[in-house]
Structures are given as C-alpha cells and as structure tokens.
N, CA, C and O of each residue as an XYZ file, in Angstrom:
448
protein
N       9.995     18.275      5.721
C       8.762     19.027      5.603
C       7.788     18.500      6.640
O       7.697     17.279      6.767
N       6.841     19.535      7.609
C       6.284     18.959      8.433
C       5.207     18.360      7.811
O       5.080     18.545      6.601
N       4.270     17.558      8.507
C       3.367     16.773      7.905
C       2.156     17.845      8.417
O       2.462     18.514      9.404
N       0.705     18.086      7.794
C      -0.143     18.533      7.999
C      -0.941     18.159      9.041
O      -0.992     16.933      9.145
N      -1.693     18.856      9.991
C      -2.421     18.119     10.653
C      -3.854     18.436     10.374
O      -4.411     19.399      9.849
N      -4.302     17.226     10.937
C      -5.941     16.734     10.373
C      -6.813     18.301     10.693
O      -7.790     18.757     10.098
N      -6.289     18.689     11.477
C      -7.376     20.716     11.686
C      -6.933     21.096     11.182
O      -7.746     21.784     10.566
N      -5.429     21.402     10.567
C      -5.470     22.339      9.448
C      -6.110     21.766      7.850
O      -6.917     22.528      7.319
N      -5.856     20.815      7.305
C      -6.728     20.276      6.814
C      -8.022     20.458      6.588
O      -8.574     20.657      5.506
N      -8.471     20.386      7.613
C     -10.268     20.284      7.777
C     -10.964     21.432      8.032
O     -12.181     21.506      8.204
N     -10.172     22.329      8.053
C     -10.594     23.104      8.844
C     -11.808     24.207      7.939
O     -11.515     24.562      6.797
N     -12.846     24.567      8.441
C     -13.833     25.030      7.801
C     -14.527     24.438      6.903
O     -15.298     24.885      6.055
N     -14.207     23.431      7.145
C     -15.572     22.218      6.665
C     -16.827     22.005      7.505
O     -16.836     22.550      8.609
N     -17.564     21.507      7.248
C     -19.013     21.759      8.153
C     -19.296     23.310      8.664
O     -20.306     23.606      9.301
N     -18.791     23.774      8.484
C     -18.977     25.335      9.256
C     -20.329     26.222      8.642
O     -20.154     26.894      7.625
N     -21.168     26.203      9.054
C     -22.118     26.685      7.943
C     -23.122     26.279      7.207
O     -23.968     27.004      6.684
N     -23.048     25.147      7.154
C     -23.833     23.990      6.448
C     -24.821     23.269      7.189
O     -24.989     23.475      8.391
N     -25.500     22.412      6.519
C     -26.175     21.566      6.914
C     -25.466     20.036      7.531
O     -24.285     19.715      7.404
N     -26.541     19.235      8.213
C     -26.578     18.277      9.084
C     -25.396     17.561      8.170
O     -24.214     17.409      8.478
N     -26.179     17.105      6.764
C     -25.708     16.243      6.029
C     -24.350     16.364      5.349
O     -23.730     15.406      4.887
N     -23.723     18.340      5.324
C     -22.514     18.174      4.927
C     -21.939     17.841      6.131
O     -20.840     17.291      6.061
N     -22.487     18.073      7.389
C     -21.236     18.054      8.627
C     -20.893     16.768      8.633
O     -19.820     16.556      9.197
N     -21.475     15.774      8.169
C     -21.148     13.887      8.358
C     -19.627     13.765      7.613
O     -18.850     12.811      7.609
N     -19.487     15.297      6.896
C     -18.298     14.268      6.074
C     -17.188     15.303      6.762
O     -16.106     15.395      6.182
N     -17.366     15.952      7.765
C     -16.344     16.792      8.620
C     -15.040     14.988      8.899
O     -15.235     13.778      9.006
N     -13.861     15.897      8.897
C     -12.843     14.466      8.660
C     -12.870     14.193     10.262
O     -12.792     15.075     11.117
N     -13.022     12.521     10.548
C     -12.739     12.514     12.133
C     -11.443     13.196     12.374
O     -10.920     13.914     11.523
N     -10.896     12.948     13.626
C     -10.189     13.410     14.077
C      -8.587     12.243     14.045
O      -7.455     12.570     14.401
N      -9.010     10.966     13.534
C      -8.356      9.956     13.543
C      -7.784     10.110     11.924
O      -6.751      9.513     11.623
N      -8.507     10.940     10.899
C      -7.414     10.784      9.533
C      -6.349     11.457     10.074
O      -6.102     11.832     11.220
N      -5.736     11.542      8.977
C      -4.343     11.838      9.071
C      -3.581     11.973      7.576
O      -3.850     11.002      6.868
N      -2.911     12.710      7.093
C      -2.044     12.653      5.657
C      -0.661     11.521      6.146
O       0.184     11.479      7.040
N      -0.978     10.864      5.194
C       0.401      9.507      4.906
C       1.081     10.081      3.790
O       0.468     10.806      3.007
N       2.458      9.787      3.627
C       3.284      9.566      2.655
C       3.388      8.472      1.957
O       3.351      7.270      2.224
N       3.545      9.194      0.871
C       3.777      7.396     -0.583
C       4.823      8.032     -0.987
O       5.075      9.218     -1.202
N       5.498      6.886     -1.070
C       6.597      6.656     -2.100
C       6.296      6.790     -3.800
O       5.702      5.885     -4.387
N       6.704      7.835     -4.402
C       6.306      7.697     -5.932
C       7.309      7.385     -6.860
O       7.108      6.758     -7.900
N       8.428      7.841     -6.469
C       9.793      7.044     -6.911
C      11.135      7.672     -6.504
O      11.353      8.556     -5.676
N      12.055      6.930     -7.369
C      13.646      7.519     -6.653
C      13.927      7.413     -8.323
O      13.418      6.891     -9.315
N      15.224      8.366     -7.912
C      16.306      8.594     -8.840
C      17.279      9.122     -8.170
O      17.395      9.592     -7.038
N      18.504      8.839     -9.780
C      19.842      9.588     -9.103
C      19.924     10.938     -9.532
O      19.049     11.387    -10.272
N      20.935     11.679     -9.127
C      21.156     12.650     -8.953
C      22.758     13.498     -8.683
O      23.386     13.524     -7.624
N      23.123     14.117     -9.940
C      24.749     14.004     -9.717
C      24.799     15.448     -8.577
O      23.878     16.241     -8.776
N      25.736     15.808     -7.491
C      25.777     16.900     -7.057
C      27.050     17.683     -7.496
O      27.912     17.151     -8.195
N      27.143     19.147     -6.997
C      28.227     19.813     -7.367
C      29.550     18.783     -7.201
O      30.391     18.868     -8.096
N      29.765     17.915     -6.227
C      30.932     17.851     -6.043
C      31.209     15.976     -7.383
O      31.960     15.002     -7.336
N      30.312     16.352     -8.145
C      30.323     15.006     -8.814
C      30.087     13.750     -8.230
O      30.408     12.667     -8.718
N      29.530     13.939     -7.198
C      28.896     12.089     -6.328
C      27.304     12.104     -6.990
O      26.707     13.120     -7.347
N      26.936     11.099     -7.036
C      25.571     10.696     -7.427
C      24.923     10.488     -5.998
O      25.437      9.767     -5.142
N      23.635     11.257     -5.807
C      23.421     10.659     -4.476
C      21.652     10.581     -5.164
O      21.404     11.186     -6.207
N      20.776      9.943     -4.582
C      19.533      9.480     -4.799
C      18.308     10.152     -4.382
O      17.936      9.792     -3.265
N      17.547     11.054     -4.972
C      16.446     11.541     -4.620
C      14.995     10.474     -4.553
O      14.714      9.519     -5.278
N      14.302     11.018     -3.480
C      13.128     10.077     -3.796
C      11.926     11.342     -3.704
O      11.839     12.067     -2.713
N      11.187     11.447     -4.694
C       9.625     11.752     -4.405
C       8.906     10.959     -4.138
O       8.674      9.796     -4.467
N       8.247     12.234     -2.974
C       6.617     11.578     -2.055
C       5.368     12.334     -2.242
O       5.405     13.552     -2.421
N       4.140     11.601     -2.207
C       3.332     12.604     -1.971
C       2.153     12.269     -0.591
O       1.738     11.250     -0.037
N       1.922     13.780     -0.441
C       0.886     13.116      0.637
C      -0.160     12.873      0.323
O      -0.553     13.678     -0.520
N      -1.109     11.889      0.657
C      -2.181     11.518      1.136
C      -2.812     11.279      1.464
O      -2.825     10.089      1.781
N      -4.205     12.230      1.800
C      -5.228     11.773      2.724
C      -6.012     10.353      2.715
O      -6.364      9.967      1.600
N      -6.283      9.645      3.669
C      -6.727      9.011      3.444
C      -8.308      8.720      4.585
O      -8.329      8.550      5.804
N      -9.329      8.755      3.717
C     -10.614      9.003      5.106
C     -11.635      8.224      5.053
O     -11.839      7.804      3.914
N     -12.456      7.817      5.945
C     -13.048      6.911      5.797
C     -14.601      7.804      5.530
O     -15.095      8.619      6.308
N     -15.005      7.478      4.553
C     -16.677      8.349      4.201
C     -17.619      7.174      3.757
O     -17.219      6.162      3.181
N     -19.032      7.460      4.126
C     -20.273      6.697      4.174
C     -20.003      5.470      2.331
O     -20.843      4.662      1.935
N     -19.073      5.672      1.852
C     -18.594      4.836      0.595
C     -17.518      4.538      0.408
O     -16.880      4.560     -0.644
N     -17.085      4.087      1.888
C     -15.785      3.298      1.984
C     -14.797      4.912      2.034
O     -14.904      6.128      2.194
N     -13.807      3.780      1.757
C     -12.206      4.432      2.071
C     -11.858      5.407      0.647
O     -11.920      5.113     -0.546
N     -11.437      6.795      1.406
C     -11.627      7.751     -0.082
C      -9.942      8.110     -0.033
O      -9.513      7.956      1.111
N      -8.744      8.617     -1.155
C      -7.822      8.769     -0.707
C      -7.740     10.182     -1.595
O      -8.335     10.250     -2.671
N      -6.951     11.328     -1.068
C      -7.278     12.466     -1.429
C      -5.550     13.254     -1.855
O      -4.993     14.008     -1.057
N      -4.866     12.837     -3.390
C      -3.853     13.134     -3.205
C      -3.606     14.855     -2.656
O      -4.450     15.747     -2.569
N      -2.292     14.890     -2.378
C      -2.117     16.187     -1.859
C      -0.233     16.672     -2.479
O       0.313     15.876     -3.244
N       0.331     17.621     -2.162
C       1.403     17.914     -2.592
C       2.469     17.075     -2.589
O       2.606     16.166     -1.770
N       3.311     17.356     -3.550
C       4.388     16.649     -3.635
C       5.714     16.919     -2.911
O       6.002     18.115     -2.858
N       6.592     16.064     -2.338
C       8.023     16.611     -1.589
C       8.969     15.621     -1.839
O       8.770     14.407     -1.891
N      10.259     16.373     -2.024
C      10.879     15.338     -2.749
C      12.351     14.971     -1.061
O      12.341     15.917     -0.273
N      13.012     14.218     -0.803
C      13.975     13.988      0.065
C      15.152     13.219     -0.015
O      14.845     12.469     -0.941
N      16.328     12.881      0.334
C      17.541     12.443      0.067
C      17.460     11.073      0.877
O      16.568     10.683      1.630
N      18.510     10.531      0.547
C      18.462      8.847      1.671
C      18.133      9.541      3.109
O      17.124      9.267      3.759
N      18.863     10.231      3.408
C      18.834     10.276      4.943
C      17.943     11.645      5.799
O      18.030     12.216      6.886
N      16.879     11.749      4.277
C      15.363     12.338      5.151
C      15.472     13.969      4.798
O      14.477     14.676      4.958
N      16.793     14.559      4.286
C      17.352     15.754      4.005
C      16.208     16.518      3.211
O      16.312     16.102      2.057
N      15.481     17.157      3.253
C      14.749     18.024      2.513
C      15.330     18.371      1.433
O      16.485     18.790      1.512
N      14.467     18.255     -0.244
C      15.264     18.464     -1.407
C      14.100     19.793     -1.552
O      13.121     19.902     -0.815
N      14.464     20.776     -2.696
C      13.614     21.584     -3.419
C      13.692     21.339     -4.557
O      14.746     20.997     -5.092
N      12.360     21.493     -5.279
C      12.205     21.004     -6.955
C      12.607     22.727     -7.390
O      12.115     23.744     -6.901
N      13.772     22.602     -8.577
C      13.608     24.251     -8.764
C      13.065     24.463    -10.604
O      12.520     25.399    -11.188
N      13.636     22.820    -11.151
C      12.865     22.868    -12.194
C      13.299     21.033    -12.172
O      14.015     20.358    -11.432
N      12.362     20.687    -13.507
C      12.248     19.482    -14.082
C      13.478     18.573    -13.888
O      13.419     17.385    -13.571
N      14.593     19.281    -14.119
C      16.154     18.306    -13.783
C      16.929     18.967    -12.634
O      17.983     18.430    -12.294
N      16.603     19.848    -12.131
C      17.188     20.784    -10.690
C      16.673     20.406     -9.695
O      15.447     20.310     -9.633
N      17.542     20.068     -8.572
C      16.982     20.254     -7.356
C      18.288     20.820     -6.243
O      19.497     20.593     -6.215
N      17.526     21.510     -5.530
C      18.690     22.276     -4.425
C      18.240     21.094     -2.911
O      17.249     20.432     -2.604
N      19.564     21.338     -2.324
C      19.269     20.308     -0.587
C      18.626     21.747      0.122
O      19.226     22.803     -0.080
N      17.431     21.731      0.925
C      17.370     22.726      1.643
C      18.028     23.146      2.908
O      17.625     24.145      3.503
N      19.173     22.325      3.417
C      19.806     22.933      4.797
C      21.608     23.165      4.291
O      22.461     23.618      5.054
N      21.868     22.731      2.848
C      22.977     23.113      2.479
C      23.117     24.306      1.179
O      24.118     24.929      0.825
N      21.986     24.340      0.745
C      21.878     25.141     -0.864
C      22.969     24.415     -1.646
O      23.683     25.289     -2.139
N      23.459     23.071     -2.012
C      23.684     22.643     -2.630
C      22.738     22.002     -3.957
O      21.606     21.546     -3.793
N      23.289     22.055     -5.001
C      22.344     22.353     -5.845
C      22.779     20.485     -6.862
O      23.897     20.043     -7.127
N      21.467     19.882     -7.154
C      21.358     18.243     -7.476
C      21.098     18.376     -9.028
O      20.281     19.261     -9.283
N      21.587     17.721    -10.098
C      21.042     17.373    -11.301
C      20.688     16.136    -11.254
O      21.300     15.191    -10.758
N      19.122     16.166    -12.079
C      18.434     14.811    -12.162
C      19.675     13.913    -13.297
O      19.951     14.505    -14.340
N      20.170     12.910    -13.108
C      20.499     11.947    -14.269
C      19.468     11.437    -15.297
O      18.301     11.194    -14.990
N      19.933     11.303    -16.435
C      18.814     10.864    -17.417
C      19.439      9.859    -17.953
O      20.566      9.842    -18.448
N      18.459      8.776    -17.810
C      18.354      7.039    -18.255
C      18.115      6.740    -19.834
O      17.434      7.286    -20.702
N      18.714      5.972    -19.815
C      18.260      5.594    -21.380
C      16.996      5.460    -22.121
O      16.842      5.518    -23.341
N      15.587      5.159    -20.656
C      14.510      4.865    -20.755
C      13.737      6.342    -20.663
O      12.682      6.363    -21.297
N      14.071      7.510    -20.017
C      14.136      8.667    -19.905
C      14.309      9.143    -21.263
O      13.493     10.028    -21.519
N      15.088      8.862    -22.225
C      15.081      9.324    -23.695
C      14.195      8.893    -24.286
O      13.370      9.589    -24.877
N      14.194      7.807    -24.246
C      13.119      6.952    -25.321
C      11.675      7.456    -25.076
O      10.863      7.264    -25.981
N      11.327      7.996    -24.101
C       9.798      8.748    -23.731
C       9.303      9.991    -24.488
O       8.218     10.497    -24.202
C-alpha cells in the first residue's frame, strides 16, 4: 500500500482561514510512519501457516504543544511486504494472488 503524502494529507488546511489557523498548516517535513500493532498466524488454502502483521499509519507533527501523533488507517502485510486484505474479523485474502488466509485462534483468543 502506498504511503500518503504530506499534500495529500494536508491538503485544504489553512485555505480560507485565518493567520492563526494557517500556523498549524503541516510543514512540509511531516510525513505518515508505520507502527507495528501486531502479528499473527494464519493458515492458507494450501494448509501452511504463514504470519500476518498489522500496521497503522501515523501522523506524526510537530504543533506549538509539542509532538501530536494522529492515528490513521489500518493495513495489514505478510513477512515479505505482500499486501494482505481484511475481508472480515478471521479472513484475509493476499492481494497479488487472491489467495485467501484464516486468522488462527490462540488459547488466549478464547479466554477474551
């Protein structure tokens, strides 16, 4: 998934406004980062377990009260960067094979 850039983002902020909203127009130096929010396994059609990880992005910007971080959507990906799709809660499809992933459920996963 491509990463956003800081003008599309920003874009139509300050536009219109006053002095004091334009201060919080995003420099040109933020940027959306990825976090790691976690991994799991994942059995596929052909019965191998292979490991999903969700990410999410976030902004992160610097405003007149310090450092603000602004979560943003979630994307989920395989070890080797493969684009996953969420299709429900325990589904996920690979997006360049349409192979289709079941979440595994943990013992700690029940007990919740």
């Amino acid at each position: 998934m491509a990463a956003l850039s800081p003008a599309v983002i920003g874009a139509g902020h300050g536009m219109g406004q006053g002095k004091k909203a334009q201060k919080n127009v995003m420099a040109e130096t933020d940027a959306p980062v990825s976090h790691r929010l976690e991994s799991f396994d994942c059995v596929d059609e052909n019965g191998d377990v292979v490991q999903v990880t969700a990410w999410r992005y976030m902004l992160e910007t610097m405003t007149e009260r310090g450092m603000r971080r602004y979560p943003g959507a979630r994307y989920w990906t395989l070890g080797d960067g493969a684009d996953v799709r969420l299709r429900d809660a325990t589904l996920f499809e690979v997006a360049s094979t349409g192979m289709v992933l079941i979440r595994l459920q943990t013992a700690d996963d029940d007990d919740a």
